[in-house]
C-alpha positions as CSV (number, residue, x, y, z in Angstrom):
1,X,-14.6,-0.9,-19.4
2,X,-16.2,-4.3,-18.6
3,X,-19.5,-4.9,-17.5
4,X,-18.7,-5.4,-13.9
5,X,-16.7,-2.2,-13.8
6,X,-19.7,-0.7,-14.8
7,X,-22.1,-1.9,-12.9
8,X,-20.4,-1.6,-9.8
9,X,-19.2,1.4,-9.7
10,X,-22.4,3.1,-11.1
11,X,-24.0,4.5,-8.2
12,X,-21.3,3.8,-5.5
13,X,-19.1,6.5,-4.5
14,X,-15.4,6.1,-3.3
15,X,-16.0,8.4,0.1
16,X,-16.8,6.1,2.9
17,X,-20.6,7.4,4.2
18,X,-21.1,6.7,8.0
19,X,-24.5,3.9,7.8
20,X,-26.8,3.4,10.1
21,X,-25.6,0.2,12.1
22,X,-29.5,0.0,13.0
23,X,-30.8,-0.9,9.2
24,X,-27.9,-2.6,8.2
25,X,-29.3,-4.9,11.5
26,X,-32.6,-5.0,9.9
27,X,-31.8,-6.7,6.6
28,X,-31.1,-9.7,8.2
29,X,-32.3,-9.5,12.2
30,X,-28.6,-9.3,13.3
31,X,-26.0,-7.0,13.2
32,X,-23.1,-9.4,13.2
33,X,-24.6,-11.4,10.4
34,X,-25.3,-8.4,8.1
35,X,-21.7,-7.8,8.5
36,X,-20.5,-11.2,7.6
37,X,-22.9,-11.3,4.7
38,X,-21.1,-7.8,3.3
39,X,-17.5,-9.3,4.0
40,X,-18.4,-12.5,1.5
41,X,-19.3,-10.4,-1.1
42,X,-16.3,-7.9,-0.5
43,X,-14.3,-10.8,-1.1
44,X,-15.9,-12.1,-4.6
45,X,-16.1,-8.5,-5.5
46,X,-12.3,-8.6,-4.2
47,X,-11.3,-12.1,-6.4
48,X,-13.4,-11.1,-9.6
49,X,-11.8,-7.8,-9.7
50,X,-8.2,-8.7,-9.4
51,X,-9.0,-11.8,-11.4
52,X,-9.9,-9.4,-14.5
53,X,-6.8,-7.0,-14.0
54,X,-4.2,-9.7,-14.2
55,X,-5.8,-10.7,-17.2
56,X,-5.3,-7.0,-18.8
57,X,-2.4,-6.5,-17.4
58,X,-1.0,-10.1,-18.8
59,X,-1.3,-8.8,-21.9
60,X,1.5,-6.1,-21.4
61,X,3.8,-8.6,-19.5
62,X,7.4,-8.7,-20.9
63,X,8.9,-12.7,-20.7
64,X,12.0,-11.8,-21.4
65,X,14.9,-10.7,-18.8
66,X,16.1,-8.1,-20.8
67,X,16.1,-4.7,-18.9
68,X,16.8,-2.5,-22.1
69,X,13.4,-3.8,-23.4
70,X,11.7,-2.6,-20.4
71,X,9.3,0.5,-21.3
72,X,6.2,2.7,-19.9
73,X,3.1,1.6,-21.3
74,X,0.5,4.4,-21.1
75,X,-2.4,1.9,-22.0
76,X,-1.0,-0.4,-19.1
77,X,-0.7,2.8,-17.0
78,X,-4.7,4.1,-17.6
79,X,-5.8,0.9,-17.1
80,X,-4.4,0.3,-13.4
81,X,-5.0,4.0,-12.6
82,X,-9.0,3.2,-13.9
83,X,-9.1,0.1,-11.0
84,X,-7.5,2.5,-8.6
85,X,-10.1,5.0,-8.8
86,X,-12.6,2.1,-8.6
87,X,-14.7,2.1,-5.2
88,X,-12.9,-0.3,-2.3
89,X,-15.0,-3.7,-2.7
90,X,-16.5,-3.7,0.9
91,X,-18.1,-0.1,0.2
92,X,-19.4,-2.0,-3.1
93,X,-20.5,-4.8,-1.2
94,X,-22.3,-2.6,1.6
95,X,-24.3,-0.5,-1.3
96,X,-25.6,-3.9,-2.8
97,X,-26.5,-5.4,0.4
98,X,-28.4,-2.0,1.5
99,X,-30.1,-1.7,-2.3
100,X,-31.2,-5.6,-1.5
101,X,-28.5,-6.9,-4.4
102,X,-27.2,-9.3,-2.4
103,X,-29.1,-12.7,-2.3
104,X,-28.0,-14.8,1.0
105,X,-29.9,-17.8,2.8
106,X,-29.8,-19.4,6.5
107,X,-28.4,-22.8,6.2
108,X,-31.3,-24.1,9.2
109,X,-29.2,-26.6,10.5
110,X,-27.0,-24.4,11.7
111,X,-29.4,-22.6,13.8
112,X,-30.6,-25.8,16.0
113,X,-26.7,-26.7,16.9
């Protein structure tokens, strides 16, 4: 299991728990804000993790056209069950933000225009 999995998925459960819209607010002054700050990160969770199962998974990929070659793998199999079980990456990317994990900065000239 690779270190991201890991760390992740550690202390972040896959049942979606109502939050409290009022200190997911507070992290950053605005609701709207928080809540773009959470969708970035879902994303790069998102990319990174998809990123490191095509790499497994390439590793089982068959080149040839050749249907009597085509088999189960149960290695292949356990390892895209493992990323299905895996928390979605916006619940991941709400438990870091929450648990302060998430570093994010005001770009000040956007707040004069």
């Amino acid at each position: 299991m690779s270190k991201l999995r890991r760390q992740l998925s550690a202390n972040t459960s896959n049942v979606v728990e109502p939050k409290k819209l009022s200190a997911i607010k507070e992290k950053t002054g605005n609701l709207y804000e928080s809540i773009a700050i959470i969708a970035k990160r879902a994303n790069q969770i998102n990319i990174t993790l998809k990123e490191e199962l095509h790499n497994k998974l390439e590793e089982f990929a068959s080149h040839t056209d050749s249907l009597e070659e085509i088999h189960e793998n149960k290695e292949q199999i356990e390892i895209s069950k493992a990323y299905e079980r895996m928390p979605n990456p916006a619940l991941l990317a709400t438990t870091e933000f929450m648990e302060d994990k998430v570093y994010f900065r005001r770009n000040d000239e956007d707040l004069f225009e």
